[in-house]
C-alpha positions in Angstrom: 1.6 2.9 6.8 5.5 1.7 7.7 6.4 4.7 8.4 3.4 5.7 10.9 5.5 4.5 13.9 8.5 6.9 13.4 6.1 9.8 12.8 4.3 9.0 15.8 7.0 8.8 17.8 9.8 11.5 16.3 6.8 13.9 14.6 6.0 17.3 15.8 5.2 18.5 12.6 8.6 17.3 11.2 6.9 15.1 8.7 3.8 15.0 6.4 2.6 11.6 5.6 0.8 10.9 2.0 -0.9 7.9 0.9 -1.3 6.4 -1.9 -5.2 5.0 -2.1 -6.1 2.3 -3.5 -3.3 -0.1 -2.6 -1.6 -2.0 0.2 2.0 -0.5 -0.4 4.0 -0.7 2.9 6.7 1.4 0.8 7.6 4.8 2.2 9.7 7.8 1.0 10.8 10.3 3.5 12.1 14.2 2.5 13.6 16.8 4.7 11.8 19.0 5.0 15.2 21.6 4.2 14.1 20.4 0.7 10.8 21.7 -0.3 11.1 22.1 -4.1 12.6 18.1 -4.4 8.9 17.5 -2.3 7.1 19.7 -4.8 8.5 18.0 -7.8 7.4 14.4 -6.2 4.7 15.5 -6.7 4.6 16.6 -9.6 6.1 13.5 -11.2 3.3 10.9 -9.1 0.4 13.1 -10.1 1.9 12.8 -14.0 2.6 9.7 -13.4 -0.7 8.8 -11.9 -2.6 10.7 -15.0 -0.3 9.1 -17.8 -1.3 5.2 -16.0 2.5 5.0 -15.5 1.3 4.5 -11.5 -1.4 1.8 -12.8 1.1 0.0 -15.2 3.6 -0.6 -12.7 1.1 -1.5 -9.7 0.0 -4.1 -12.2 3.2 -5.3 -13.0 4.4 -5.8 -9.3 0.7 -7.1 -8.3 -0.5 -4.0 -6.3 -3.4 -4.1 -7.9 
């Protein structure tokens, strides 16, 4: 991941990292961690997303696939 480094190196249980299988995104999204709910609504909105093929169509579309 393109993030891995900065974990690595500023973590301490500051960050969580998530990846997305299945692909060879180098994309990351970081969120303070001051800001649970925004987290818990990423993740709502990738796991609908994901269900709906939303996440399919648009790996398609940008050849992630």
């Amino acid at each position: 991941s393109s993030i891995k480094p900065v974990i690595e190196t500023s973590g301490d249980g500051k960050y969580e990292l998530f990846v997305i299988e299945n692909t060879d995104e180098n994309t990351a999204l970081a969120i303070s961690k001051e800001y649970p709910e925004l987290a818990k609504q990423v993740d709502i909105i990738l796991e609908e997303m994901s269900t709906d093929g939303t996440l399919a169509a648009l790996k398609e579309k940008w050849h992630l696939v």
